[in-house]
C-alpha positions as CSV (number, residue, x, y, z in Angstrom):
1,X,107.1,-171.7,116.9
2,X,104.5,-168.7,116.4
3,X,101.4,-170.1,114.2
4,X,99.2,-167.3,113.0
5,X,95.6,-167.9,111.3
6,X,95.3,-166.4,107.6
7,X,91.8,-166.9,107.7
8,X,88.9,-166.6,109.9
9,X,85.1,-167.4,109.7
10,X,83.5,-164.3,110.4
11,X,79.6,-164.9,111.4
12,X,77.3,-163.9,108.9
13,X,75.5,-162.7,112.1
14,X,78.6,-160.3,112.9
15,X,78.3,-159.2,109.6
16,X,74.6,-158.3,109.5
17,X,75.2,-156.5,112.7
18,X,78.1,-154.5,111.4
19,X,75.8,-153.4,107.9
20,X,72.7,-152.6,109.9
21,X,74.9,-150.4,112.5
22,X,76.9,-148.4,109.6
23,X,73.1,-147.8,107.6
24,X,71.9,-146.5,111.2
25,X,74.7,-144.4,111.2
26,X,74.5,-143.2,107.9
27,X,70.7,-142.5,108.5
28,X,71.3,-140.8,111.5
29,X,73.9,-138.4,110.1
30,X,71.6,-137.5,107.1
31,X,69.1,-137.0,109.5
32,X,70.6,-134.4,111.4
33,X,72.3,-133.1,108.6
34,X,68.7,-132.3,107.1
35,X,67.3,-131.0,110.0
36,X,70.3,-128.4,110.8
37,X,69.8,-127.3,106.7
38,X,65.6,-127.2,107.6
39,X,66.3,-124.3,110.8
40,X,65.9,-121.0,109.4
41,X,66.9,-118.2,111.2
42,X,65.8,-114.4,110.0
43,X,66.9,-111.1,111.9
44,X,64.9,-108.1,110.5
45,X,64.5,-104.6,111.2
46,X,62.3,-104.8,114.2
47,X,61.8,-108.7,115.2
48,X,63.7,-112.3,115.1
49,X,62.4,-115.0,113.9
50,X,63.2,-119.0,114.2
51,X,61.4,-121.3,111.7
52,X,62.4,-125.0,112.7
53,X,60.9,-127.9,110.7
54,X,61.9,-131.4,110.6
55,X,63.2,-133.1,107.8
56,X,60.2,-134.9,105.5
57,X,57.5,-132.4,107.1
58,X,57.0,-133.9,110.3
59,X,57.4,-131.1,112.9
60,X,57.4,-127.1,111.9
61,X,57.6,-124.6,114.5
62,X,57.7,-120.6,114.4
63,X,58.4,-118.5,117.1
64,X,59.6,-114.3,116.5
65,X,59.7,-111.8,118.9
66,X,60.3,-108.1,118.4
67,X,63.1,-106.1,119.7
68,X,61.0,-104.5,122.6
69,X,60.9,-107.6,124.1
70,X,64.7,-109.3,124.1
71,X,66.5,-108.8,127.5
72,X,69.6,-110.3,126.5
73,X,71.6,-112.1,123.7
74,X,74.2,-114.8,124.4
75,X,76.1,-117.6,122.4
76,X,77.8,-121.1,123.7
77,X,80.8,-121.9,121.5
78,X,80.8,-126.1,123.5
79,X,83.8,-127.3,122.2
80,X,87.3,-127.3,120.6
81,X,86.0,-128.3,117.2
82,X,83.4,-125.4,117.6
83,X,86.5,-123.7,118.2
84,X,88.4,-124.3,115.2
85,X,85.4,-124.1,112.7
86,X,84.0,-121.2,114.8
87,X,80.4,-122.9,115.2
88,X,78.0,-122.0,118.3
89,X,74.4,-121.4,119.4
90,X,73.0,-117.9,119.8
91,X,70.1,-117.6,122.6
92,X,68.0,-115.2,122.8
93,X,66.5,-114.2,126.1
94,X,62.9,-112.7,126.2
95,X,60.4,-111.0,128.3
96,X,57.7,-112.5,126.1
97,X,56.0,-115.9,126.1
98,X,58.6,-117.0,124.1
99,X,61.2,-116.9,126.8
100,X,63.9,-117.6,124.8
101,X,65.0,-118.5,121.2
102,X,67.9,-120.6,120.2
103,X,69.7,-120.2,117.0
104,X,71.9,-123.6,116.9
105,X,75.2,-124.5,114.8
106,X,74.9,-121.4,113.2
107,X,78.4,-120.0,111.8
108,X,80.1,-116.8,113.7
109,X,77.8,-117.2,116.7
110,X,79.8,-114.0,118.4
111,X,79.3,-111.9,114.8
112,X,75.6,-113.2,115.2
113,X,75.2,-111.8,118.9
114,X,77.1,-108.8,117.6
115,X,74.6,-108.1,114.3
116,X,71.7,-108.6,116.4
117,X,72.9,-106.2,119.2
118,X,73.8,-103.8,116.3
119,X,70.0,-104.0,115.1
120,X,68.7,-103.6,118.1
121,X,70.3,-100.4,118.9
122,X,69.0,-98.8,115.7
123,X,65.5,-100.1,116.3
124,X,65.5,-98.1,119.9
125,X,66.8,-94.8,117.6
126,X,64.0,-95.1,114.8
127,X,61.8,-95.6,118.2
128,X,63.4,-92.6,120.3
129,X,62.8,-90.5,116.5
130,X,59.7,-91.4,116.3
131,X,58.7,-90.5,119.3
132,X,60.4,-87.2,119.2
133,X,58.3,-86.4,115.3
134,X,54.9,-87.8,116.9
135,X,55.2,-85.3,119.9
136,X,56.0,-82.4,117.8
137,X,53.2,-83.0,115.7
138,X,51.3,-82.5,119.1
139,X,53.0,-79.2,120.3
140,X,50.8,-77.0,117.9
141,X,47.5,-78.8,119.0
142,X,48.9,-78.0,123.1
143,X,49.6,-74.4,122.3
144,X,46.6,-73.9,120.2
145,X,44.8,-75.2,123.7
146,X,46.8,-73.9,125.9
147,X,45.7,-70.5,124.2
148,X,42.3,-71.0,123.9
149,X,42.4,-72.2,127.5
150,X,43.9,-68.5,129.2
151,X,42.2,-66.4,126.8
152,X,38.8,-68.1,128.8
């Protein structure tokens, strides 16, 4: 015959332990759910910046670059749940001191790469116009010059 316990004394130690380990958790999950909402991540006309602070003020760092200076923009999708919610990081490689930046968990990490790559290539346009206006502000001044210079 099969005898089964109904009850069991659980130790209050066991007990404490279990508490204590689902509070850590718990703390540890706000944690880095405060810390992902701190990261702030701006693309502008000419520059990217990444503000990341630590939750309760502990740690805040800025580093931007401008467009002049990023080689090459990437993104890491790590997993199948990544997948599914379509999660990633975004790095951003530099020629600066910098080196690179890393945007993390940020949603659409390939529409990301995409938007920056997009801003880049009308930041070199407004720079290849500008360019062009500047030196044809300068042609008068050469022919004016180049005039004076023969009639001499």
């Amino acid at each position: 015959m099969l005898h089964i316990a109904t009850s069991a004394a659980v130790s209050p130690l066991i007990v404490f332990f279990l508490i204590g380990l689902g509070l850590a958790t718990l703390f540890w999950l706000a944690w880095n759910w405060a810390n992902w909402g701190n990261d702030l991540y701006i693309v502008t006309n000419d520059r990217i910046i990444d503000t990341e602070r630590l939750p309760l003020g502990f740690r805040s760092r800025r580093t931007e670059t401008t467009f002049d200076k990023i080689q090459n923009v990437s993104f890491t999708i790590p997993g199948p749940v990544a997948t599914i919610f379509d999660f990633g990081t975004v790095t951003i490689f530099t020629a600066g001191a910098e080196g690179k930046l890393d945007f993390s968990w940020v949603r659409d990490p390939r529409g990301v790469q995409q938007e920056i790559f997009r801003r880049i290539r009308i930041y070199e346009e407004r720079q290849r116009r500008q360019r062009r206006e500047d030196q044809a502000e300068l042609l008068p001044e050469w022919f004016a010059a180049y005039d004076a210079a023969r009639r001499t």
